[in-house]
N, C-alpha and C positions, 0 to 999 in steps of 0.2 A: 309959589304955586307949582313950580316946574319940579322943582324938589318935592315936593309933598305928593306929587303923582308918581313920581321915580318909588318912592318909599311904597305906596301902596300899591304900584305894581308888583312890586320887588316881594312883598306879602304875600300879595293873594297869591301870589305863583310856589310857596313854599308852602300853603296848605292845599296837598292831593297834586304836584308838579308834577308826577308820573300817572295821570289819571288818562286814561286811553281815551281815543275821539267816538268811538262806539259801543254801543251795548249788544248783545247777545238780544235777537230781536222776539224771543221768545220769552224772554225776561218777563214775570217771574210762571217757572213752569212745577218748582216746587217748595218745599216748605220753608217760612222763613222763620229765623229769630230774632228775636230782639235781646241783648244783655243787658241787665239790670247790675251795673257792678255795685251795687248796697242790697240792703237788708227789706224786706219787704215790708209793708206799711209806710215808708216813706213816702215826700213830694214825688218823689222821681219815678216808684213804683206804681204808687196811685193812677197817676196821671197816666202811664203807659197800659196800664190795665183797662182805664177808662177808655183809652186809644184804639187799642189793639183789634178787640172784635167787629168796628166797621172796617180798620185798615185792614182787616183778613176780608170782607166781602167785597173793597172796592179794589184789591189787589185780584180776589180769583185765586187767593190760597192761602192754608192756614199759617195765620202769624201766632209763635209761642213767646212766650215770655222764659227768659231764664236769669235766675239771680247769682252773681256770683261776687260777691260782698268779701271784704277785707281791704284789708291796709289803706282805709280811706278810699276805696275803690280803685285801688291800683290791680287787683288781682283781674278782675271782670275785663279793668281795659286792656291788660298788655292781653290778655286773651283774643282781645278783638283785633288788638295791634298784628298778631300773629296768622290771624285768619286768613282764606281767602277772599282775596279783594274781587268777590264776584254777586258782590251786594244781597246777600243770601245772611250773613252774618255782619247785623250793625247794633251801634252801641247806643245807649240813650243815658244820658250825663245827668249832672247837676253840677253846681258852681267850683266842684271840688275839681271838675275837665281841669277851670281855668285857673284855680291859684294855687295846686297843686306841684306848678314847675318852680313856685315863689315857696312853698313852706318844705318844700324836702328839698336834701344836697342832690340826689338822684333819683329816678326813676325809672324805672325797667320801661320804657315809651319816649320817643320823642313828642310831645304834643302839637307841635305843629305839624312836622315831616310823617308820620303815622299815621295821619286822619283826613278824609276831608271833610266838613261841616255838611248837614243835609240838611238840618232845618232849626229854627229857635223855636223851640214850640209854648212855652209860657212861661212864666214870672210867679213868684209871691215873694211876699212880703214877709220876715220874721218878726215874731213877739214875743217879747218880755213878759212872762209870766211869771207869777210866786205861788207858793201854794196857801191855801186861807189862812193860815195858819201866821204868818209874818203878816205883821201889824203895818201894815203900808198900802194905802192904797191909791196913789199918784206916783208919779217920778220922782219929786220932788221929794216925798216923804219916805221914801227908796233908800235918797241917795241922802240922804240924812241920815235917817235910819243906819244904814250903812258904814255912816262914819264913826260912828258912836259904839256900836254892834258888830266889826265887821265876820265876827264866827258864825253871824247870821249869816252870810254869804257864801254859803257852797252853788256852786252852778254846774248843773248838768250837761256837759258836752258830750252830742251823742254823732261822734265821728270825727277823725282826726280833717282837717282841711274842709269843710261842711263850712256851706255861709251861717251856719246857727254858732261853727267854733270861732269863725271869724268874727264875727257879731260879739261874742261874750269878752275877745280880746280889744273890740274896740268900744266896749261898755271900758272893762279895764283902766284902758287911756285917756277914754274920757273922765271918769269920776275920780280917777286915785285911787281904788277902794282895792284893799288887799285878799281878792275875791281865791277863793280856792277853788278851782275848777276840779272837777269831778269827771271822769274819763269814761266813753259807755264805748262800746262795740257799737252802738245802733242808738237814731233817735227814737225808736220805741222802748228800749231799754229806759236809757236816761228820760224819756216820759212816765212811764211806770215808775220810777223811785220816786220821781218829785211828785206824782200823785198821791202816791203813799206817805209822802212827808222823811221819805228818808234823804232825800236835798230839796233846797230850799227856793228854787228858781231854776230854771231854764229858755233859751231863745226854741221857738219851734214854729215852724213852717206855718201856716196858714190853711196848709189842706190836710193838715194831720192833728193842729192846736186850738185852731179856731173851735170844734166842736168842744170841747174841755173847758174852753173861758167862757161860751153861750151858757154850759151845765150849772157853774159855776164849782169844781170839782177844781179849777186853777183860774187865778187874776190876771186878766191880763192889764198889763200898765203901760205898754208902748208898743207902737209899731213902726218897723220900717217903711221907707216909702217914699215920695215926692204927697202923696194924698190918703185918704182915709182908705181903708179896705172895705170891699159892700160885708166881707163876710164877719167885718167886726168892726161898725161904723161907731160904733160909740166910744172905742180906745183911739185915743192922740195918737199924732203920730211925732216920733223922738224930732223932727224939724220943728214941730208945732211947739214942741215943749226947749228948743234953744239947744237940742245936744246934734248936731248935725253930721257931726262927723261917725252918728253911729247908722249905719244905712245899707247894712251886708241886708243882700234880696236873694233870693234862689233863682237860678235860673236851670232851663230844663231845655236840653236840645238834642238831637237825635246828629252821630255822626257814621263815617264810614271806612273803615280801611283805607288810607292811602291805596292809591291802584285799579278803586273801583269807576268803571266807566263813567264816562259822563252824560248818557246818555239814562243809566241806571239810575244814579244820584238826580237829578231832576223829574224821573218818572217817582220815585220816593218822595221825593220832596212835595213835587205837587199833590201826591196821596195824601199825605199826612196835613198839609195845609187845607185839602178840601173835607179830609174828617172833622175840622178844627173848627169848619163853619156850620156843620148840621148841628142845628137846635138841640136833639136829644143829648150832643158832647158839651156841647157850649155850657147847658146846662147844671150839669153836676159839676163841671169844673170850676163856674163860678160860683158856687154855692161853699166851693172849697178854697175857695179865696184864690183861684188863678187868675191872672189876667194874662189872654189869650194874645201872644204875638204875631205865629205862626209865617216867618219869616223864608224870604229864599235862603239856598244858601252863602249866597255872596255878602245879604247881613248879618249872617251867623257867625263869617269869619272875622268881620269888623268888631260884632260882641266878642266874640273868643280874643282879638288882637287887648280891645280896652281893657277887658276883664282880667287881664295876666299883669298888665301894665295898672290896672289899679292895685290889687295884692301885693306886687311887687313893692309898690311905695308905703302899702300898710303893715307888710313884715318887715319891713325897715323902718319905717318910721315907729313902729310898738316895741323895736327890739324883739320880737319873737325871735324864739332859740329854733332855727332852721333845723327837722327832725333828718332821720337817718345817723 
């Protein structure tokens, strides 16, 4: 026990260690941004758009939104890496924050010592979708299908380090199936083609897919999860159907330049956690398949600690070729 508190001390204090004991008590007096380092239409983008315009009136100044998409969102964050830490410029993630230090040799960031967490703000769930066009319409007849067929199996990955890339590699290790992954800039990219029928399946988000499997325009055949999603209660979920080990989830959190007060980081934190509770946000976000965590930051850094430490064991354990 004595060990396991030395260790988590020894943690928390390496994400934001140089975060001063006071804020600027005029905070906030002008305008803020938020970085989107993907492509817009995504879980991550959504969701901040959907945030943004009450966290601009219960802040008392305008919050923008800016994207700045690349290299699996390495561009967007060392940008914020680089910022000043005067809580004016923070960055809002997806799961790519955290297994990002496990699939490249390097990164222009340190993930831990660069940032400190401000809040976990929701979850979804990824799905396995095909397009109508592939004769499969359970897992089961998938992954048959699949063995028999496997030139059936292009999959759409849209974004390098993306729990939708990580998903398809641990589809991969689960079935055997000599799947050919298909590489997009963006999941709206690799959405568009599997729509079109020019690849044959893709993993995609919940707040961006879910509307596509309702149309019926893409099947959906599994979801990730511990239980069913409201925004697509009628597709299993890959635990229900015996494949367990497939269970890459998005996660979506809001961090800060190492540096920035600490007094800032929790005036933040709390903003965004009480936008999280007004009905009118709740609302469309579950409708888009989030489920709302809206975390301080000290749980944020325990996700961030697990979530590096779980990829880490799943690019090792799939032999994934480490990029760069």
């Amino acid at each position: 026990m004595i060990i396991r508190i030395i260790f988590l001390f020894v943690f928390f204090a390496g994400f934001g260690s140089n975060v001063a004991s006071s804020a600027d008590v005029t905070f906030p007096n002008r305008l803020i941004r938020i970085i989107v380092p993907l492509s817009p239409g995504g879980g991550t983008d959504n969701l901040t758009r959907i945030i943004a315009p009450r966290l601009s009136e219960l802040l008392g100044q305008t919050v923008v939104i800016e994207n700045r998409p690349g290299a699996g969102g390495q561009i967007g964050t060392e940008y914020v890496a680089k910022s000043n830490p005067d809580g004016y410029t923070i960055l809002n993630v997806e799961s790519s924050f955290a297994s990002n230090p496990s699939l490249f040799k390097k990164l222009p960031y340190d993930t831990v010592k660069d940032f400190y967490p401000i809040a976990l703000l929701a979850t979804t769930p990824n799905v396995l979708m095909v397009h109508p066009s592939v004769p499969a319409k359970s897992l089961s007849e998938l992954v048959a299908l699949g063995r028999k067929r496997p030139q059936l199996f292009t999959f759409a990955m849209g974004g390098l380090g993306t729990a939708t890339h990580l998903g398809v590699e641990q589809f991969r290790a689960a079935t055997q199936i000599d799947i050919v992954i298909v590489p997009y800039k963006s999941g709206g990219l690799a959405t568009a083609d599997t729509l079109s029928g020019q690849v044959t399946m893709l993993f995609g988000g919940t707040s961006s897919a879910s509307g596509y499997a309702r149309s019926g325009r893409l099947r959906a055949i599994a979801i990730t999860g511990d239980k069913r999603n409201q925004s697509l209660p009628e597709t299993p979920t890959f635990n229900e159907l015996g494949m367990r080990t497939v269970d890459s989830q998005s996660y979506f959190g809001s961090v800060a330049p190492s540096g920035v007060p600490k007094d800032i980081i929790h005036l933040l934190s709390n903003s965004m956690r009480n936008v999280l509770q007004i009905p009118e946000i709740r609302k469309p976000l579950s409708e888009r398949g989030y489920e709302i965590i809206a975390s301080n930051p000290e749980h944020y850094v325990a996700n961030i600690r697990a979530e590096m430490l779980k990829w880490e064991y799943v690019v090792k354990s799939t032999k994934m070729e480490r990029l760069n």
